[in-house]
Steps between C-alpha positions, in 0.01 A plus 500: 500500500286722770395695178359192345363410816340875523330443162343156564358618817366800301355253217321285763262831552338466197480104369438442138183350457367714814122568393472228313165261522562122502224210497614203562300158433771249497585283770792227613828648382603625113157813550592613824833426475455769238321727639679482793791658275253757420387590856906503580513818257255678655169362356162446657422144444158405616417137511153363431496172631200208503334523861460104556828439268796653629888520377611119587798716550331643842569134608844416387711407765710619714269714684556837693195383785185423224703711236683382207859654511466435081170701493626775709790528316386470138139761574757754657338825474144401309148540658224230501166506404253207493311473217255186335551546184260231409214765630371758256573751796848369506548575191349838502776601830788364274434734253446755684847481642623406123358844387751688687813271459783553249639143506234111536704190546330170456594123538207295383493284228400627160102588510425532865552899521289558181216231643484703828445825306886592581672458140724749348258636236201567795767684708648695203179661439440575868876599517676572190813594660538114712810349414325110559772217560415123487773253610410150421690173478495463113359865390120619374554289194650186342423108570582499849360834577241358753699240650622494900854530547783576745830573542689150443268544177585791313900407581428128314312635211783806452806238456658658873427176682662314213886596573462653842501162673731208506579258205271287705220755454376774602489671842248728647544885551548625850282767428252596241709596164207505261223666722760832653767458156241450254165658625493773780875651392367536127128601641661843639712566214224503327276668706788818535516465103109510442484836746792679300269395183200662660689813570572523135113397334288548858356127491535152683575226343466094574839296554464126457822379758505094436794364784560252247578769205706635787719195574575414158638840451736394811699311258662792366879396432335137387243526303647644191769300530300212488264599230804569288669143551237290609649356813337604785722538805548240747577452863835597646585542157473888416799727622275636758321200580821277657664474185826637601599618879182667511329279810389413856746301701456330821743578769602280834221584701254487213464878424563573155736784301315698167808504260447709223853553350435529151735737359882411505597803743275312783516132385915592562439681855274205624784226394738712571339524895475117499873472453424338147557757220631186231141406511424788291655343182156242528284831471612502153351187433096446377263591776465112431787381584594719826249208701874405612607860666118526674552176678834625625336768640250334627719241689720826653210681608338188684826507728388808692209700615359795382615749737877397357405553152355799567791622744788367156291740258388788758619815309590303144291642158417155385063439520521270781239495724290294751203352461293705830191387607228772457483642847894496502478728173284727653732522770783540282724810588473624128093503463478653868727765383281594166189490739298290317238462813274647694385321820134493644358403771276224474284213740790280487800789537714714256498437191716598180312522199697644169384761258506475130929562453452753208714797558263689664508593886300250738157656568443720781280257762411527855668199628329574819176394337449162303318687244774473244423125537200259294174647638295241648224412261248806450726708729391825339187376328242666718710870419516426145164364439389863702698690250294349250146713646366127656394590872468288801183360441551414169893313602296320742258402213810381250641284800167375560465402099881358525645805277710597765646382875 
């Protein structure tokens, strides 16, 4: 174990993406959730962001004083620039910065980037080697290529929402499935895949990411099965959708217990714990017909609270769970122990923010400082705009032509 230990703190020296360039022109969640990925890995992600039209996402509540705990969280490790790209001059800073970066990431609707001069094809000829990734709602073509979108959305027009409700309809997701699941997740696979290409053949290339692509592919033990028979699955009636055992159930104080004894060796534990192994003859039964055995269960589990239920199966193999409230899972003894956070200091106090959970060791950051936190808009746009050969006079003339803040 110290060995392992030894070798992850040795890794952390050198991060994998270390070096590489990131622009990043998306905004709300599934870009800079993304990129945020990226910058976790050791990435520079630099954000170029509308001077007058900023993240909504700097505003999301709660706050940290006049800081969005989401924004500081989800920009982790990026810089800011300000930058109209609706003036020519804009336009010409983007591209400078473009010229040097390995990896462009985009979330406007199909059109906009090549209408401000920003397409693929007029940044593959400044930069052959730009691996240029647009994530849109519905992708860069088909019908509803230019249409608005969001996450409820993408999850009705995949099928999800269909069976992931109630048999009196559907029910929203807690968080956002389509727009992590479906777009920024499949945005960095991607992106990794198009840089191993360019390794190969030396050139860029542009990946069209549609969330919606993304969240039909999220059917992946139902839609064959569907296509195949023609019945498309239903609520609480799939084997991991509350067909059989597999369920929430509401305890005394009105907690609830994740059951997930599928297989016979756990199904037999859990009835076994609940001093009612005959009931394991019903298992045998048609997910159908085992609407009997779930309401027994239901009806024993209302007679106590949660901390008994969890005290009965404390040590017992058999997927039972509780249902934790987020800050009691991040408080959980288990995710403390993997050391899934890091904790800043912010306007409002400490705060735990968690890194991409991909193997690799958390990145080396000076707690200390906020800086591993969401810059403030243009934080670092006056030193990159200087690295660029513009002086003070002529910053002072962008800001007074609106380029720049």
């Amino acid at each position: 174990m110290s060995h392992q230990l030894s070798e992850m703190k040795t890794d952390a020296d050198s991060s994998p993406l270390k070096g590489l360039k990131v622009i990043d022109l998306s905004g709300l969640l599934p870009g800079p959730f993304a990129t945020a990925i990226l910058a976790d890995l050791g990435a520079q992600v630099t954000r170029i962001e509308a001077p007058r039209r900023p993240d909504l996402t700097r505003h999301l509540p709660p706050m940290s004083g006049d800081q969005s705990a989401a924004h500081l969280s989800l920009n982790r490790g990026k810089r800011s620039v300000a930058l109209n790209l609706k003036h020519p001059k804009g336009v010409a800073l983007a591209r400078q910065l473009i010229e040097g970066a390995d990896v462009l990431v985009e979330q406007f609707r199909p059109g906009v980037m090549d209408r401000l001069g920003l397409g693929y094809e007029a940044l593959s000829t400044l930069n052959p080697r730009l691996i240029y990734c647009s994530i849109t709602g519905y992708g860069q073509t088909g019908p509803l290529s230019h249409r608005a979108g969001h996450d409820i959305n993408y999850l009705a027009l995949s099928g999800l929402a269909s069976y992931g409700g109630s048999p009196a309809g559907p029910s929203l997701s807690a968080t956002q499935v389509a727009d992590i699941a479906g777009g920024s997740q499949p945005a960095v696979i991607a992106i990794l895949a198009a840089l191993l290409g360019r390794a190969q053949h030396g050139r860029g290339r542009h990946l069209d990411i549609s969330i919606s692509d993304g969240a039909l592919a999220l059917n992946a033990l139902t839609l064959s099965g569907a296509q195949l028979t023609g019945v498309a699955p239903t609520p609480r009636g799939e084997l991991l959708n509350g067909g059989t055992l597999y369920d929430y159930y509401e305890t005394a104080d009105g907690r609830h217990l994740a059951i997930g004894a599928l297989e016979p060796q756990f199904a037999t534990r859990l009835l076994t714990r609940l001093g009612h192994p005959e009931w394991l003859g019903e298992l045998l039964k048609p997910p159908a017909e085992q609407a009997e055995l779930k309401r027994s269960l239901q009806a024993m589990f209302k007679r106590e609270p949660l901390s008994h239920w969890l005290a009965l199966f404390e040590g017992e193999d058999c997927c039972v769970d509780p249902v934790l409230s987020l800050t009691e899972a991040v408080e959980h003894p288990h995710y403390q122990a993997r050391g899934l956070f890091t904790h800043y200091p912010t306007q409002g106090g400490p705060m735990a923010v968690m890194h991409a959970p991909l193997g690799f060791p958390q990145p080396e950051i000076d707690v200390a400082q906020s800086t591993g936190l969401g810059p403030e808009l243009n934080a670092q746009g006056a030193e990159l705009l200087r690295a660029l050969g513009v002086d003070e006079r002529e910053l002072e003339v962008l800001r007074a032509e609106g380029v720049t803040l």
